[in-house]
C-alpha positions as CSV (number, residue, x, y, z in Angstrom):
1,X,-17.2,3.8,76.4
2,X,-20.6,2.5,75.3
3,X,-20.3,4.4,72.1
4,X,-20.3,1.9,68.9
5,X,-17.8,4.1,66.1
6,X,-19.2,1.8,63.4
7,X,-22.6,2.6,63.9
8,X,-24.3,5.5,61.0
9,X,-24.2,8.9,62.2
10,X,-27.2,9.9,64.2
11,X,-28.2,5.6,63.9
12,X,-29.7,5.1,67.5
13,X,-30.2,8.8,68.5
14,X,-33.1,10.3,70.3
15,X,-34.4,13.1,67.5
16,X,-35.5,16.2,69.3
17,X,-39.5,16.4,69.4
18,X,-40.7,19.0,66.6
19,X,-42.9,22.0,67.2
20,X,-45.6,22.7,64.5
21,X,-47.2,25.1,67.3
22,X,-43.9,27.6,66.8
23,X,-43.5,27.7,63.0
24,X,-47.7,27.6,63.0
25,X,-47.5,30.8,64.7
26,X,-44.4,32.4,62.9
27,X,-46.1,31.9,59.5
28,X,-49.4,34.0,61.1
29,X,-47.4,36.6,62.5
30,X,-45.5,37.3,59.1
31,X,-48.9,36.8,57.0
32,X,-50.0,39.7,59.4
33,X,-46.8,41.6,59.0
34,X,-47.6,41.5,55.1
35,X,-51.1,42.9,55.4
36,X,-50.2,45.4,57.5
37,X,-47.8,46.4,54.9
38,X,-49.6,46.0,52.4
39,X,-52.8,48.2,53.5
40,X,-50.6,51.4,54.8
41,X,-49.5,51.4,51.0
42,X,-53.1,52.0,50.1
43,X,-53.5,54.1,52.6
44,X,-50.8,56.6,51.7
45,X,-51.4,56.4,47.8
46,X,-55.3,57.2,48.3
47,X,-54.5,59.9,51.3
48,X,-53.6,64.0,50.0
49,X,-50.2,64.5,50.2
50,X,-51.1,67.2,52.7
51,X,-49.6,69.7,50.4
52,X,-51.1,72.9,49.9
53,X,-50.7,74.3,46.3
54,X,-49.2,78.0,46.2
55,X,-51.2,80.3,43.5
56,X,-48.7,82.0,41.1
57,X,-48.9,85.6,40.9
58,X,-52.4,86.8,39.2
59,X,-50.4,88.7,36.3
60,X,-48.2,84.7,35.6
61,X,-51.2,83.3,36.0
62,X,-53.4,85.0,33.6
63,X,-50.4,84.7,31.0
64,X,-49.9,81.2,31.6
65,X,-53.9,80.4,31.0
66,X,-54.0,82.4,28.0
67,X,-50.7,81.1,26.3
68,X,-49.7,78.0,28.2
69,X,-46.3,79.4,28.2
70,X,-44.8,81.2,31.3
71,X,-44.3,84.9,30.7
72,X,-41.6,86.2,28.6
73,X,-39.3,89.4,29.1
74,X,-36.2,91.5,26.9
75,X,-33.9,88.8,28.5
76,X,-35.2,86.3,25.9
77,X,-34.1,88.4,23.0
78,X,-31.6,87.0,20.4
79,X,-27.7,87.4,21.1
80,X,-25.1,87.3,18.6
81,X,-28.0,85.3,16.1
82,X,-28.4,82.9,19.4
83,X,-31.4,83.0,21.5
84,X,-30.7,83.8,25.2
85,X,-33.4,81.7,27.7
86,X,-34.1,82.3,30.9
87,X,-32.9,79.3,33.4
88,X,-36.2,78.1,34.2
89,X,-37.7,77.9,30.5
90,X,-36.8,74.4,30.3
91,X,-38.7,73.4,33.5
92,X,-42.2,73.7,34.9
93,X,-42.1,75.0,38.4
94,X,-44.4,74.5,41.2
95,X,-44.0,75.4,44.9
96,X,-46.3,73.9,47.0
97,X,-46.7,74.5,51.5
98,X,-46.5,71.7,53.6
99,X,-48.8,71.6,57.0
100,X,-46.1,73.0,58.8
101,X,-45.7,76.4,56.5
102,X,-42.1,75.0,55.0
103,X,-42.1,75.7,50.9
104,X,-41.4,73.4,48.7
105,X,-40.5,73.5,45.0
106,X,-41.3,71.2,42.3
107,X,-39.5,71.0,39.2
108,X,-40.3,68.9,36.3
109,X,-39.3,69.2,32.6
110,X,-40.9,70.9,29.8
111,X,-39.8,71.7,26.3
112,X,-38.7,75.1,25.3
113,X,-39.9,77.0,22.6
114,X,-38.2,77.3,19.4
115,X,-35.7,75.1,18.3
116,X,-32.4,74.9,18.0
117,X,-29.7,75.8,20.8
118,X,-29.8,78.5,23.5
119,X,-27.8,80.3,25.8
120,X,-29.4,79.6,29.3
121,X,-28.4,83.1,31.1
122,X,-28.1,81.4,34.7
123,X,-25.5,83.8,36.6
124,X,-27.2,86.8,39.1
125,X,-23.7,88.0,39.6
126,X,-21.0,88.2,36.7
127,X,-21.6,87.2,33.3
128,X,-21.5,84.3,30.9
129,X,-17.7,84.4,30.0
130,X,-19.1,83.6,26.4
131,X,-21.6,86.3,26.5
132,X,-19.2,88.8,28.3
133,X,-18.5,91.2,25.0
134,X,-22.4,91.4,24.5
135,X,-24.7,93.7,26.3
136,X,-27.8,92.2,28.3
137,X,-30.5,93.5,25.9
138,X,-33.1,93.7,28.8
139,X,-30.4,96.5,30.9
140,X,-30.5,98.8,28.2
141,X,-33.0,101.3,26.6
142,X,-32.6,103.5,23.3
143,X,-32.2,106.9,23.6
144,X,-31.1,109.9,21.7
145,X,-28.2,110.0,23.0
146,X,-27.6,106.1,22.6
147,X,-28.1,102.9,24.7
148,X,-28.0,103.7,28.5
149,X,-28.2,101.5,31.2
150,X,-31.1,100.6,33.1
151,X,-32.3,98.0,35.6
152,X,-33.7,95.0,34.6
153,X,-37.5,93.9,34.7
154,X,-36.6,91.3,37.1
155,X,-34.5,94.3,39.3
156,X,-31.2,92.8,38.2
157,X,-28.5,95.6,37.8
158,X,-26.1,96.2,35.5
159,X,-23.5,96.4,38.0
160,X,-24.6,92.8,39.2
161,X,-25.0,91.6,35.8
162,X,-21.1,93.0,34.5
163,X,-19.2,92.6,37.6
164,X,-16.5,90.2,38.0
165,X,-17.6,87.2,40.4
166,X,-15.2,87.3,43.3
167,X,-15.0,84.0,46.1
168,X,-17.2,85.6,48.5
169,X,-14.3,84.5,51.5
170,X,-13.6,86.9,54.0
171,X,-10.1,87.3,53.4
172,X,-7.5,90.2,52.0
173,X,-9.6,91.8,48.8
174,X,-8.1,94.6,46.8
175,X,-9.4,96.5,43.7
176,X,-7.0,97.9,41.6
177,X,-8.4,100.1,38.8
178,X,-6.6,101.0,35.8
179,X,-7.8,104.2,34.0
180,X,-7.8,106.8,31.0
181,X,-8.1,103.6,28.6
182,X,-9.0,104.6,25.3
183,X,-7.0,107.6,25.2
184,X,-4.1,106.1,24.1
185,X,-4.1,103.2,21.6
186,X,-0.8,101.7,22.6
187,X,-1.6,102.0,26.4
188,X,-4.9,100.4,25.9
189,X,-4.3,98.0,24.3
190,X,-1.0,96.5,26.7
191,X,-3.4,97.1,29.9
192,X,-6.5,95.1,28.2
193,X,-3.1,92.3,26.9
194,X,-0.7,92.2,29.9
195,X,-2.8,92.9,32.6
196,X,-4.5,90.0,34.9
197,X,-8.0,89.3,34.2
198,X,-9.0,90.5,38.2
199,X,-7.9,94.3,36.9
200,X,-10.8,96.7,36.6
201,X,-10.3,99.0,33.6
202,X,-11.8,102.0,33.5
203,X,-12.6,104.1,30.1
204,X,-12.4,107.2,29.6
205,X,-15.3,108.7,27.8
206,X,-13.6,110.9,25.3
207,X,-11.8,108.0,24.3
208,X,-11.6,106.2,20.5
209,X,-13.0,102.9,19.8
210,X,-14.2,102.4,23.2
211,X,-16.8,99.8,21.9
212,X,-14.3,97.7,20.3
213,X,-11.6,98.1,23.4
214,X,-14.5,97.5,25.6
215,X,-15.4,94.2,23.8
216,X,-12.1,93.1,23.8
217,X,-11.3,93.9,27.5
218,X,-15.0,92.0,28.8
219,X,-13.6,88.7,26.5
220,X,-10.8,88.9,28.5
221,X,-12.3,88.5,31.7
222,X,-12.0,92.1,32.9
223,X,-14.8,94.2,35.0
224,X,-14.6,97.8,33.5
225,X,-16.3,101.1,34.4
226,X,-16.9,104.7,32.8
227,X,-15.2,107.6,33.4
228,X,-17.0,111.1,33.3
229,X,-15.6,114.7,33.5
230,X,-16.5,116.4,36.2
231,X,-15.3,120.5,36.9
232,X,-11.9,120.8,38.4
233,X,-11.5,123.2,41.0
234,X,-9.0,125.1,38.7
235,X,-11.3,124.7,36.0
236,X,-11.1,126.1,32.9
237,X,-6.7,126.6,33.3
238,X,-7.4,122.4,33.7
239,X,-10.5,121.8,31.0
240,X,-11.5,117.1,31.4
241,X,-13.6,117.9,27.9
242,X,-15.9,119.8,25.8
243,X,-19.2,117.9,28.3
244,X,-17.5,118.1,31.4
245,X,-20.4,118.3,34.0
246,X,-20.2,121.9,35.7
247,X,-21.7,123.2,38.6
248,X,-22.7,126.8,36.9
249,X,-24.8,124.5,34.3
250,X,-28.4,123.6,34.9
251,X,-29.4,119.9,36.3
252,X,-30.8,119.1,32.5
253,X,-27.8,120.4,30.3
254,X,-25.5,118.0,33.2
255,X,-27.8,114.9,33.1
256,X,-27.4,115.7,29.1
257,X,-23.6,115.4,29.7
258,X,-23.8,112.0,31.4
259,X,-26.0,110.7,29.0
260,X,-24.3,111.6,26.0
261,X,-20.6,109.9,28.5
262,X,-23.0,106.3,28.9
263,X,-24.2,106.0,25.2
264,X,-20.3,106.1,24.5
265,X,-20.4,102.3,25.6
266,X,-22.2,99.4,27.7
267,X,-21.3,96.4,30.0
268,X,-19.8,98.7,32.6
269,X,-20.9,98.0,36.3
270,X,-20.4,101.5,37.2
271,X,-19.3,105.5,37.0
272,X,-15.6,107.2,37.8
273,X,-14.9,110.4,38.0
274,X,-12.0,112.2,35.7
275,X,-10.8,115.1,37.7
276,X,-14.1,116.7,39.3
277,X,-12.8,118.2,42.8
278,X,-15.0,121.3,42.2
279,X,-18.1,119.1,41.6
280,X,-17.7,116.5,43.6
281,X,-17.5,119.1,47.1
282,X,-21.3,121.0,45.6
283,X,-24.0,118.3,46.8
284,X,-26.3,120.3,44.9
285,X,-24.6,119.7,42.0
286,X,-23.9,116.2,42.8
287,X,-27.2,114.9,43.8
288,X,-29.1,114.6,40.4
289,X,-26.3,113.2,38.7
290,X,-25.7,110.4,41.4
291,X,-29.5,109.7,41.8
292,X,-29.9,109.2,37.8
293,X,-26.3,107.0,37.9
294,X,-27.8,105.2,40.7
295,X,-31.8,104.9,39.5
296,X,-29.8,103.0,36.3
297,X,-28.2,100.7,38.8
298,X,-24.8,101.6,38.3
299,X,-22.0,101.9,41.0
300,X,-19.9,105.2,41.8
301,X,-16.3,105.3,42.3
302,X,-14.5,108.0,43.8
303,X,-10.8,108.4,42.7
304,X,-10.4,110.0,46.7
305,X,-7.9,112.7,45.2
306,X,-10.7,115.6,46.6
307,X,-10.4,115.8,50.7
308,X,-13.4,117.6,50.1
309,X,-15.8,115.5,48.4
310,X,-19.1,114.5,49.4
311,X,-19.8,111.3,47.9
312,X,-20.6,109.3,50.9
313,X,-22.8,112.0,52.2
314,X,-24.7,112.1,49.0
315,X,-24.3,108.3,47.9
316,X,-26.1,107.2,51.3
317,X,-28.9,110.3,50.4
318,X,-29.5,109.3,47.0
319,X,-29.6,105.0,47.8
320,X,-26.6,104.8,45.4
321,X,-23.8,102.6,45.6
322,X,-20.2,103.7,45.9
323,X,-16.7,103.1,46.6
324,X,-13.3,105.2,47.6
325,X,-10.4,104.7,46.3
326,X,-7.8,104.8,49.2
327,X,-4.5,105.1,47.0
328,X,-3.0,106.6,43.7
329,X,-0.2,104.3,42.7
330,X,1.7,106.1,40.3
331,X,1.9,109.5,41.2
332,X,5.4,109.2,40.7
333,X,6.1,107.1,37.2
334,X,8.6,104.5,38.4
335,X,8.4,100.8,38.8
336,X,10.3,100.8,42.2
337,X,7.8,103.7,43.5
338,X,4.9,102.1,42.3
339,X,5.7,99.2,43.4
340,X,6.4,100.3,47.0
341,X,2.4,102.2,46.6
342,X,1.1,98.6,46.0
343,X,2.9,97.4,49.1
344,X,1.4,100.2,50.8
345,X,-2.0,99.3,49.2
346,X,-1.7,96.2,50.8
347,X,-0.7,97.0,54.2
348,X,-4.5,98.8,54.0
349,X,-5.9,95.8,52.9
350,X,-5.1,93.4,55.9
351,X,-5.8,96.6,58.7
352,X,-8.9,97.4,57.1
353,X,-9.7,93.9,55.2
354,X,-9.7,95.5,51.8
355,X,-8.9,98.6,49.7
356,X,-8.7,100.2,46.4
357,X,-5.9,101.4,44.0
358,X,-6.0,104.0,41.3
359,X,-3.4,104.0,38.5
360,X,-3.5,105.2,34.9
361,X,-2.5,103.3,31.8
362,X,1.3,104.3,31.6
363,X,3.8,101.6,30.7
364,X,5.5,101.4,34.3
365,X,2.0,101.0,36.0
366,X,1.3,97.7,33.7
367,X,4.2,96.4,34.7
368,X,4.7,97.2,38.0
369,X,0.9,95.5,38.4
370,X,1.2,92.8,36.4
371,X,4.3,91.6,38.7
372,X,2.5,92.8,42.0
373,X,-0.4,90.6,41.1
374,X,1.6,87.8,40.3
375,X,2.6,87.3,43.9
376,X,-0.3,89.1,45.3
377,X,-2.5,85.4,45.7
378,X,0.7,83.2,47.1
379,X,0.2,85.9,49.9
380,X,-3.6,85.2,50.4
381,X,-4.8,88.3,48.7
382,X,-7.7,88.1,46.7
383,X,-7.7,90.5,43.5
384,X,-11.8,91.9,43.0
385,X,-13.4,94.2,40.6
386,X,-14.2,97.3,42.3
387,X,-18.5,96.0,42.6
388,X,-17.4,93.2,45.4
389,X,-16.3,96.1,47.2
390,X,-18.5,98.9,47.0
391,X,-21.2,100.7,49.9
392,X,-24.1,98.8,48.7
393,X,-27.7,99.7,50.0
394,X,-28.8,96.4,48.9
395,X,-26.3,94.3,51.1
396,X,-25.9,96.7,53.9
């Protein structure tokens, strides 16, 4: 075969002719590759970045020259011996505009002042569960007739700030609202014990100990609201209270009434009405309440037991935000009855996508809610506090 098998390997073999001229060339072209590379960096570290600096406001800017420190406000006030900061005291921020108009924001760290822990109050909506007894200091301003509500510097509402976070899905929601607590000790305290956390509790204003049931009820998770004696129509045969708000009395002496109801407690997102037929169908009567309820960023709920009220007339007037109730469940006091009203309640929820229930703080409304609640989220129901589901000129 001409081949000799004994021979080395590759012994006798032709080599194939080399080419300096290629790898010549390859080690040129990567040499270029690498000054290529190398000169863009320059370029781009000695170029602007092409971002345009945004000026902060004149009034944070003036504070910041003058103290170095960004601007404080009430929110940084103490709690519980613990000093409450603001998310962003721990960071320096800096938004800066790009060519093309698009923001963008620059955070870098900074130390805070003081030493020592701190409560960073980050939630817009709901409240630090471990804050949730204590009042936001900066939504609340001394008066003589106690601490009232108020909005916040930064516009942040008390309704915002004490409301319970809901999901945000666009499912079944229903409020249920649990009223007259306070009234009775024993009653109060099995709704604020037995009852989910996703109840709404209101309190009535005439109540004892409010402060102390209030505290208790906001550790346990619950959204609560103020209830406020309003005329009856068969007022005075049916008398809510020595400063139920009348329609013969003059704007000031009823204003004077609702103040004297909100200094009772705080952390409420909003106002309900006890009884008040008569003054809820009088606009006149109506409007400078609401407007002042509604200036200190509190909600209104309507218990709907008054076919003639005018709440939404005068809620949309006044920029105040409201809700209906659209069923009393325990008009008649039995489990099996109310039962069947929550089954009703529900049947509203999924035509309309949500709805409200009013009860009262009787022993067969606890249990007949604790048990409907139970099942209620196996059946894709979402339990709210009434704020996720109130008329709200800020969310239209």
């Amino acid at each position: 075969m001409g081949t000799d098998l004994h021979a080395p390997l590759r012994r006798n073999r032709k080599t194939g002719s080399r080419r300096p001229g290629v790898l010549r060339l390859g080690r040129i072209a990567g040499s270029l590759c690498l000054f290529a590379i190398g000169g863009f960096s320059l370029y781009t570290a000695f170029r602007g970045d092409g971002l345009e600096r945004a000026k902060p406001p004149a009034a944070e800017e003036a504070a910041s020259q003058a103290s170095g420190k960004p601007p404080t406000t009430a929110a940084d006030q103490a709690a519980d011996g613990m000093p409450r900061a603001d998310p962003r005291s721990g960071a320096n921020v800096e938004q800066m505009i790009t060519g093309d108009g698009s923001v963008v924001t620059k955070y870098s760290p900074r130390p805070r002042d003081g030493s020592g822990p701190v409560l960073v109050d980050a939630m817009q909506i709901g409240q630090d569960p471990r804050m949730a007894a204590q009042p936001n200091e900066a939504l609340l301003e001394d008066t003589a007739f106690g601490r009232l509500p108020i909005v916040g510097p930064d516009g942040r509402r008390p309704m915002d700030q004490y409301a319970r976070p809901s999901s945000g899905a666009r499912g079944i929601r229903i409020a249920i609202v649990v009223s007259g607590l306070g009234l009775s000790q024993t009653g109060t305290q099995r709704a604020i014990a037995e009852l989910p956390e996703e109840i709404t509790l209101a309190f009535a204003a005439s109540g004892n100990s409010l402060q102390r049931w209030m505290q208790e009820a906001r550790r346990g998770g619950h959204e609560i609201l103020l209830q406020v004696p309003l005329e009856p129509f068969d007022y005075p045969a049916n008398d809510p209270g020595p400063e139920t708000l009348l329609t013969s009395k003059p704007v000031a002496r009823n204003i004077e009434n609702l103040h004297k109801a909100m200094g009772e407690i705080t952390n409420y997102t909003g106002i309900m009405n006890y009884l008040g037929g008569r003054f809820l169908s009088d606009p006149a009567a109506m409007e400078p309440v609401m407007r002042d309820i509604g200036k200190r960023g509190l909600l209104f709920l309507d218990d709907g037991t008054s076919a003639q009220s005018k709440t939404a007339a005068v809620a949309k007037g006044t920029e105040l935000p409201y809700a209906f109730a659209d069923l009393q469940l325990d008009g008649q006091l039995d489990i099996s009855a109310i039962l069947k009203k929550l089954d009703e309640l529900e049947r509203i929820a999924r035509k309309n996508g949500q709805a409200i229930g009013i009860a009262s703080a009787f022993d067969e409304s606890i249990d007949a809610i604790a048990k409907w609640s139970e099942e209620a989220s196996m059946r894709g129901i979402e339990i709210v506090g009434v704020a996720a589901l109130s008329s709200d000129p800020r969310s239209p």
